[in-house]
C-alpha positions in Angstrom: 78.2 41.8 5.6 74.3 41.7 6.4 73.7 44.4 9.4 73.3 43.1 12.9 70.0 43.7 14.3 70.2 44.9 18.1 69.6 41.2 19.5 71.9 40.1 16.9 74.7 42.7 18.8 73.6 41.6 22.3 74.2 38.5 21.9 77.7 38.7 20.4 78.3 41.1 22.8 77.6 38.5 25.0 80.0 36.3 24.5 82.8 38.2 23.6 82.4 39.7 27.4 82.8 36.5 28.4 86.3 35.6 27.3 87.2 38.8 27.6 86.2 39.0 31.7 87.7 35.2 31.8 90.9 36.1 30.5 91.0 39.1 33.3 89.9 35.9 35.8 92.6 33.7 34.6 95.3 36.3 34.5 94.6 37.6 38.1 93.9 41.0 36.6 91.8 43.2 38.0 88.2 44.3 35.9 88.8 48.9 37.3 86.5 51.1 36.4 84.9 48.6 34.6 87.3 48.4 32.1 85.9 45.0 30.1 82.2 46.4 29.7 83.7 49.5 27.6 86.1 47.5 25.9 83.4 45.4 25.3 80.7 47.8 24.1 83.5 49.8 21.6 84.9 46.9 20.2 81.3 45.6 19.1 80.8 49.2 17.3 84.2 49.0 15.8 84.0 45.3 14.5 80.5 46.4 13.0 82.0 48.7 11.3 84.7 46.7 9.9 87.3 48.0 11.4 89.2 45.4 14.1 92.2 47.8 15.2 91.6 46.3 18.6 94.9 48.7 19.9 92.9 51.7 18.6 90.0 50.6 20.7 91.6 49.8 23.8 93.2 53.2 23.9 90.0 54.6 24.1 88.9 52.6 26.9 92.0 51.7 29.1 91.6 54.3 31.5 93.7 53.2 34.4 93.4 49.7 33.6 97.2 48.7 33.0 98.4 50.8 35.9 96.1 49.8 38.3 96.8 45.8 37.2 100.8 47.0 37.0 101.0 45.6 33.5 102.3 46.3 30.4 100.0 47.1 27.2 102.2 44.0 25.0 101.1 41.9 28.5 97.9 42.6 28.2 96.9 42.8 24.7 99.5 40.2 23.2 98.4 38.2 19.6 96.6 35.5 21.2 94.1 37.9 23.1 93.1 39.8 19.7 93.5 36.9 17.5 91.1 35.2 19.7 88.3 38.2 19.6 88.1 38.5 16.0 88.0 34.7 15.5 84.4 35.1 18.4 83.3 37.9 16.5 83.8 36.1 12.9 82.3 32.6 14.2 79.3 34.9 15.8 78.6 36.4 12.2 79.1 33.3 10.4 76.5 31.5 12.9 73.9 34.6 12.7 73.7 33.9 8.2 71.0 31.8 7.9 70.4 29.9 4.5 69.3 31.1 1.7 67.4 30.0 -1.3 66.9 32.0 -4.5 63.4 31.8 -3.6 63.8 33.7 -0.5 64.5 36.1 -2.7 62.6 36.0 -5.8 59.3 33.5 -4.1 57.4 34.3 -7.3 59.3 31.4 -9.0 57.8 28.9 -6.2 54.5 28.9 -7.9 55.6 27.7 -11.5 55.8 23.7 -11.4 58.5 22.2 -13.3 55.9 20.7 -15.8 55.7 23.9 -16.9 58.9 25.0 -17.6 60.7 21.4 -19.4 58.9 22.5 -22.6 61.1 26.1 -22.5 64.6 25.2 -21.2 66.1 25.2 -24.8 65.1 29.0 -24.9 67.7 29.7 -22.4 70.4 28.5 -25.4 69.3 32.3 -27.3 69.7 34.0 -24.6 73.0 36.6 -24.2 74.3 36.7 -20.4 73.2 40.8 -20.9 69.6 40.0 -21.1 69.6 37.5 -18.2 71.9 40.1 -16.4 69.4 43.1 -17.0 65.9 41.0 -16.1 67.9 40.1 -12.2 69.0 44.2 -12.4 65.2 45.0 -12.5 63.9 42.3 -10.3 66.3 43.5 -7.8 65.3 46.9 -8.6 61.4 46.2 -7.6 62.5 44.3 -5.0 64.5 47.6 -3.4 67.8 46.2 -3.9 70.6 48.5 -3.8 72.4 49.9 -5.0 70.6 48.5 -8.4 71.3 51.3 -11.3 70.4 51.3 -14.7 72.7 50.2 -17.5 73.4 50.9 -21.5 74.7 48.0 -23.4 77.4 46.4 -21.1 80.5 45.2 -22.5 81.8 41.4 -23.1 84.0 42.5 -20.4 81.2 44.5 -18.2 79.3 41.6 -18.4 81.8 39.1 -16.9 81.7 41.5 -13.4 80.0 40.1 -11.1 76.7 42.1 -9.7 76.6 43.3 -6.5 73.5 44.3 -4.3 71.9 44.5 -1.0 68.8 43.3 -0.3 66.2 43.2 3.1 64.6 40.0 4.0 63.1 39.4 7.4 64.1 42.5 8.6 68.0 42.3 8.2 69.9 43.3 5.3 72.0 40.9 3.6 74.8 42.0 1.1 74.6 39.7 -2.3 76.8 39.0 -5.4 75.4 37.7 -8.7 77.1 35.7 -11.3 75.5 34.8 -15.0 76.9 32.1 -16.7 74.9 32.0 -19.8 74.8 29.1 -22.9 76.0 30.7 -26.2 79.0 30.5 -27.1 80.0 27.7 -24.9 79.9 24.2 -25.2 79.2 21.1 -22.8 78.6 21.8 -18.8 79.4 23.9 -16.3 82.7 22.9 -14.8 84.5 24.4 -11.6 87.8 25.2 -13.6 85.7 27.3 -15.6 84.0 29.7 -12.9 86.2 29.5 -10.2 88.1 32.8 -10.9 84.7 34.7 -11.1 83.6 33.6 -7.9 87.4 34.3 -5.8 86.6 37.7 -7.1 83.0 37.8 -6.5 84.2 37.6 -3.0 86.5 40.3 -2.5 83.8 42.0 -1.2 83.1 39.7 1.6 79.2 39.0 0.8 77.0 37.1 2.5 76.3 35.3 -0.2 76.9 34.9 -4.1 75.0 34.0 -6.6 75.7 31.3 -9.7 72.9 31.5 -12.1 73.4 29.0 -15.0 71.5 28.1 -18.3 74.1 25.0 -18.5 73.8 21.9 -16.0 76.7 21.6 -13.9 79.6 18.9 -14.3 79.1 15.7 -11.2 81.0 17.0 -8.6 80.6 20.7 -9.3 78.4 21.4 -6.1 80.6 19.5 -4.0 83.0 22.2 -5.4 80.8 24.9 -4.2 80.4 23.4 -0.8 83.8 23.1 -0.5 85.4 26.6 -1.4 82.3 28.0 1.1 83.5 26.2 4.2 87.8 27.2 2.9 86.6 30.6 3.3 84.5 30.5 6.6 80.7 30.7 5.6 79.0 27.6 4.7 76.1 29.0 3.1 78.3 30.8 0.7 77.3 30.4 -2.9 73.8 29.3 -3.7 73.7 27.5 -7.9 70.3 28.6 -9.5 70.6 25.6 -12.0 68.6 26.0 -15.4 65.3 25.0 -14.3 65.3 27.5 -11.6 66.8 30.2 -13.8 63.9 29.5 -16.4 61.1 29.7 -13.9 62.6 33.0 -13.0 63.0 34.4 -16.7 59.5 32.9 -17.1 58.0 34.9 -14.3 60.2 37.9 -15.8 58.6 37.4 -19.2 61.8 37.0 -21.0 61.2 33.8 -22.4 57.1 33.0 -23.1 55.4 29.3 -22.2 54.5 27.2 -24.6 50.7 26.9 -25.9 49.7 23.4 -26.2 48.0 23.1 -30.1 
């Protein structure tokens, strides 16, 4: 996941001492030794670490809390209460992602027209998913992407893996996964049923966002797809298609493919 800047943290922070001070209100407990501003403060750290053993964290911060309250720790910290701050804390992060557009990260491509590029899309038909795959790996790399290394001659089955990077943009860094679908050896357009096992695992990883780069149109429908497997699993904003057009304008700018010279 993309790392929180400080006003980012506050403002989570925010809200999960809210419930949590509520929940104190509502149960007539009693906030010792201020109790919910630690628990607070160490579960933020924890959860931005990716690590949500909320027990862990309230042994470190209980202090006199349960005795004080004459509670039990099950009372207290039952499966609603914790179930309830990781679902504040995922909401939180899945609000903070903005959108993003493969020209937040590559704006180079913004300044070549379409015009331009209709003569060239039938280059993208030559073109093996390593070659695409290798001009994103430097991109990234001049970009200060990491971790972006260096690579022989990949594999059929190396070049099925998804790539996986992290990148800054307006001061926050957000974690990335790349797909290339390419156009040889395949016929007709890109269809759901075809990528959708690349993308379940593209997302083991939890990234902010992944990537579909494709030299074939998509299928009607296939978008809607991609909307809808984004909002199953929580983040909207999920996977951003670069359709053809977009993907030449980048290969253009990488000179992989060359422009046409009118006679």
């Amino acid at each position: 996941m993309f790392r929180l800047t400080p006003q980012d943290k506050e403002k989570i922070k925010l809200k999960i001492y809210g419930f949590a001070l509520n929940y104190l209100h509502t149960h007539n407990l009693i906030n010792y030794d201020r109790f919910v501003e630690e628990f607070t403060e160490e579960l933020i750290e924890e959860f931005s670490n990716s690590s949500y053993d909320i027990d862990k964290i309230f042994d470190k911060t209980k202090g006199h809390f349960l005795k004080m309250n004459n509670i039990t720790r099950e009372q207290f910290l039952n499966d609603e209460f914790k179930n309830t701050l990781i679902r504040i804390w995922n909401l939180a992060i899945i609000y903070s992602i903005p959108i993003c557009q493969f020209q937040n990260i590559f704006p180079e491509i913004s300044r070549i027209s379409d015009i331009e590029i209709k003569e060239i899309l039938e280059e993208l038909e030559d073109l093996d998913e390593d070659i695409i795959q290798n001009a994103l790996r430097d991109a990234l790399r001049e970009k200060g992407a990491f971790p972006i290394s260096r690579r022989g001659r990949d594999s059929s089955l190396e070049v099925a893996e998804p790539e996986h990077f992290e990148i800054e943009m307006n001061g926050k860094i957000f974690s990335f996964t790349a797909i290339v679908k390419g156009y040889k050896n395949r016929k007709g357009k890109l269809s759901w049923k075809e990528i959708a096992h690349q993308i379940t695992r593209a997302y083991r990883t939890h990234p902010d966002y992944i990537l579909v780069m494709s030299a074939r149109e998509p299928v009607d429908g296939f978008i809607t797809d991609l909307k809808i497997y984004s909002r199953d699993v929580g983040n909207s904003n999920l996977v951003i298609f670069i359709p053809p057009m977009d993907l030449a304008k980048f290969l253009l700018w990488r000179k992989v493919i060359n422009q046409k010279k009118n006679p």
